[in-house]
C-alpha positions in Angstrom: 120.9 2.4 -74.7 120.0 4.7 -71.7 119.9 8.1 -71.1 120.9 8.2 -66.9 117.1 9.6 -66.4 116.3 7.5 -63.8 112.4 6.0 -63.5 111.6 4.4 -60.7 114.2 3.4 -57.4 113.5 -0.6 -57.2 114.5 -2.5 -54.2 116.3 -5.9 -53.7 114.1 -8.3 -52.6 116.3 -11.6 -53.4 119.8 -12.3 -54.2 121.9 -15.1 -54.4 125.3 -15.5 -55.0 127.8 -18.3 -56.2 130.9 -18.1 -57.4 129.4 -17.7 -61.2 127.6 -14.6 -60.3 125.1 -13.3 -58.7 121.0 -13.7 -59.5 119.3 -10.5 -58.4 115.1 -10.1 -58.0 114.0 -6.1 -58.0 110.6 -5.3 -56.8 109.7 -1.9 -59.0 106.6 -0.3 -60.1 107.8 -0.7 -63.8 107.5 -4.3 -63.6 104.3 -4.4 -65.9 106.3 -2.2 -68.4 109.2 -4.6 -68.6 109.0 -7.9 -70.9 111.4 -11.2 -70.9 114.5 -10.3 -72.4 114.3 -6.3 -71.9 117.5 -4.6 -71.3 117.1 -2.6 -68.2 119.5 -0.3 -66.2 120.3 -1.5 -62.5 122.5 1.2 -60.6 123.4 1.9 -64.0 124.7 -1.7 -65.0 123.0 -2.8 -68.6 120.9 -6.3 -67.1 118.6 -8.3 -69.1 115.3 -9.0 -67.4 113.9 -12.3 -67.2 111.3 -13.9 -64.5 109.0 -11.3 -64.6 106.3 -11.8 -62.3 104.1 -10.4 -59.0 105.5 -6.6 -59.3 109.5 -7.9 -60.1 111.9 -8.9 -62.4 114.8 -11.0 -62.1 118.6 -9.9 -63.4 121.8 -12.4 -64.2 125.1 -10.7 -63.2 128.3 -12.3 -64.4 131.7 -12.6 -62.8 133.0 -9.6 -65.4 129.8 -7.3 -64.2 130.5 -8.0 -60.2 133.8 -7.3 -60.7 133.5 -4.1 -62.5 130.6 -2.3 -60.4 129.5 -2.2 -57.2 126.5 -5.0 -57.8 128.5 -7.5 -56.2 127.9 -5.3 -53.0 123.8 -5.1 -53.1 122.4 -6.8 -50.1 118.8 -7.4 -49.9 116.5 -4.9 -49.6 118.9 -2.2 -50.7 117.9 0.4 -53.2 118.6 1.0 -56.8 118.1 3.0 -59.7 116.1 2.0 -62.4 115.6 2.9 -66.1 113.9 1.2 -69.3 116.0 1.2 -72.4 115.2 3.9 -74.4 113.3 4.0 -77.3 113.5 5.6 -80.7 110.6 8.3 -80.4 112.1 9.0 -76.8 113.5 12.3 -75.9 117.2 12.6 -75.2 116.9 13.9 -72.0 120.3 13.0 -70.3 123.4 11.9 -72.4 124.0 8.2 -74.0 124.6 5.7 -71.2 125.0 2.4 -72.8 124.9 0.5 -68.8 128.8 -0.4 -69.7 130.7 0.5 -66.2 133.8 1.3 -66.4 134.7 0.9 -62.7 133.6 2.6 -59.6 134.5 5.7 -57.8 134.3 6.4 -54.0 132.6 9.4 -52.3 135.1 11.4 -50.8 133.3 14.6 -49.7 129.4 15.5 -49.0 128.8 19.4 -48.8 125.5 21.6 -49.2 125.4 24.5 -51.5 122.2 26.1 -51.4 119.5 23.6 -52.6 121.9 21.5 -53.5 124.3 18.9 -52.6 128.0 18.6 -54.3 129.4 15.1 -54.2 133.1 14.7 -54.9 134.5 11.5 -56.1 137.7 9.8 -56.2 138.0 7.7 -59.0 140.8 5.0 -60.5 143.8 7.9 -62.6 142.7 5.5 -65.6 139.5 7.2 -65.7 140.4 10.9 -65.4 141.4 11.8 -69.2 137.8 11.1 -70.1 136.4 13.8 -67.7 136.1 17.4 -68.9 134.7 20.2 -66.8 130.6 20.5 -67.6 130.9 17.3 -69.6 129.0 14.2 -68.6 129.2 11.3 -66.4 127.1 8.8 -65.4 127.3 7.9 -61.4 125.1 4.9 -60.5 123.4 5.2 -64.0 122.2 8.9 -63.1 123.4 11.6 -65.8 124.8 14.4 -64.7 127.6 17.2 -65.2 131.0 17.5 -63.8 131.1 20.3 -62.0 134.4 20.4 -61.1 137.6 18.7 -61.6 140.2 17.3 -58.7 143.1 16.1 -58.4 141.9 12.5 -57.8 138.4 12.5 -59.5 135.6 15.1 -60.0 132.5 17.0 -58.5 128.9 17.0 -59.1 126.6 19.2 -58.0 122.8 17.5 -57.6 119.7 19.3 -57.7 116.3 18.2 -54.7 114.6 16.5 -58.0 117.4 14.4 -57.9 118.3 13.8 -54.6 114.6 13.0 -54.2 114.1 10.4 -57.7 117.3 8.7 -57.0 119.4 6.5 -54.5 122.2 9.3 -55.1 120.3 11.7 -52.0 121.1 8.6 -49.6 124.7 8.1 -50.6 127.3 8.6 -47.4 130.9 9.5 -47.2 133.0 6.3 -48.4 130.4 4.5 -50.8 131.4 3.2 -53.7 129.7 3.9 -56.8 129.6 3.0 -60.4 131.3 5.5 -62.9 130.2 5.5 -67.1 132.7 7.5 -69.0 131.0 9.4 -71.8 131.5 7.1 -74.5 132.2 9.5 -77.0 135.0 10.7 -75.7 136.3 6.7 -75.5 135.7 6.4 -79.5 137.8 9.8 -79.9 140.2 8.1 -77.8 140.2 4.8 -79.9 140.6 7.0 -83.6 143.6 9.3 -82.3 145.4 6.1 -80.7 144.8 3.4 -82.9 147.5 2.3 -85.4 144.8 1.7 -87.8 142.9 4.8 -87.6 145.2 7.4 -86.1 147.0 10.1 -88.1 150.0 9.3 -89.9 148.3 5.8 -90.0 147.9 2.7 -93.1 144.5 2.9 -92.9 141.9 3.9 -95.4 141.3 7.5 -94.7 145.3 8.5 -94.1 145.8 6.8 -97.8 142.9 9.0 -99.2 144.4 11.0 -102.1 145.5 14.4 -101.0 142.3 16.7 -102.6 144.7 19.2 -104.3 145.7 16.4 -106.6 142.5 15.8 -107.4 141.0 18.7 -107.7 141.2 19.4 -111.6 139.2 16.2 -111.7 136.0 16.9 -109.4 135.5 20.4 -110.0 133.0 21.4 -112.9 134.9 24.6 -114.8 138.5 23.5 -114.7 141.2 23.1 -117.1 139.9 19.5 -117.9 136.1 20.5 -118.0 135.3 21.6 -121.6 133.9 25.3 -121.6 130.5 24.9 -122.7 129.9 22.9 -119.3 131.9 25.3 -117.0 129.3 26.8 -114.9 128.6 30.8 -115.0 129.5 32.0 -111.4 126.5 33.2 -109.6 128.5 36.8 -108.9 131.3 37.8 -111.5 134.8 39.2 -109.8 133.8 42.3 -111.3 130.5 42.9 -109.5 129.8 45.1 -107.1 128.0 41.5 -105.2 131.3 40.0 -105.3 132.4 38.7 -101.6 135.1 41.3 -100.7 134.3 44.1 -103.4 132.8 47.4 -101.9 129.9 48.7 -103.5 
């Protein structure tokens, strides 16, 4: 798991490609901080480092992961954002990014505003419904808040720090990028939708018994609780501490 605070912009320094995938090498001052198996975030696709040697690390990439982000357009020597998976005693600094794209967008628009820079995106209508104004996104692996919403995609608005720690500063009109949903608002998705966890549903929790039927069983001081274990309430009706009596 990630958080989109990107530590360190890697560079390409080998790739080869075959009709399997692609194997990527990253030159990246974290090499010395990343160990044979580590998950690490590559333009904000989940990769599992092996070959780590002489200041890099080598990365698989699979048909499914080419075809779903914009790895399978890296050419050598381009740049890319790195993070470390995070770890338990980590702050939370961005959002959860698990490193699972769920397709890319396309710049569409590149203005100033002030300081900053506002980016809008255009993105596949499949994506949209998972986009809330000032929720989060994650655009090549870099958290950050939508800004704004459009017709065809969203805005984002980034600040010099990150124009300046990440390969979003260099981005042109027409790039394609790599979009993460917030993944919370997938689950929420999945329980309203599901026929198995839905309302109105067969599953477990729609069959749960209905708590007014119940309720003369659970509650200490009801009809069925014999008198000597009713509890005393802590402010009689008649008191002048009773919630809605005026003193």
């Amino acid at each position: 798991m990630f958080t989109g605070l990107i530590a360190d912009i890697g560079s390409v320094s080998e790739l080869q490609r075959d009709d399997a995938g692609a194997r990527l090498r990253i030159a990246t001052t974290l090499a010395d901080r990343i160990g044979e198996g580590d998950s690490i975030a590559v333009n904000g696709v989940c990769l599992t480092a092996s070959g780590v040697r002489d200041g890099s690390f080598g990365a698989d990439a699979i048909g499914e992961t080419l075809m779903r982000s914009s790895l399978g357009e890296l050419q050598t020597g381009a740049p890319v954002n790195l993070e470390l998976a995070l770890r338990a005693e980590d702050r939370l600094g961005g959002h959860v990014v698990q490193g699972h794209v769920d397709g890319t967008g396309t710049i569409t628009k590149i203005a100033d505003d002030g300081f900053a820079r506002t980016l809008e995106i255009e993105i596949d209508p499949r994506l949209e419904r998972y986009l809330v104004e000032k929720g989060s996104v994650a655009l090549d692996g870099v958290s950050l808040t939508v800004s704004a919403l459009h017709e065809r995609g969203f805005a984002v608005s980034l600040i010099p720090e990150t124009l300046r720690r990440t390969t979003l500063g260099g981005l042109v009109r027409g790039a394609r990028v790599n979009i993460e949903v917030d993944v919370l608002a997938k689950h929420v998705e999945r329980l309203l939708t599901s026929p198995h966890g839905g309302a109105g549903s067969s599953s477990s929790l729609a069959r749960m018994p209905n708590p007014e039927d119940t309720r003369s069983a659970r509650i200490p001081g009801s009809a069925s609780t014999p008198r000597s274990l009713r509890p005393s309430p802590a402010c009689p009706a008649d008191s002048s501490d009773a919630i809605g009596q005026s003193s």
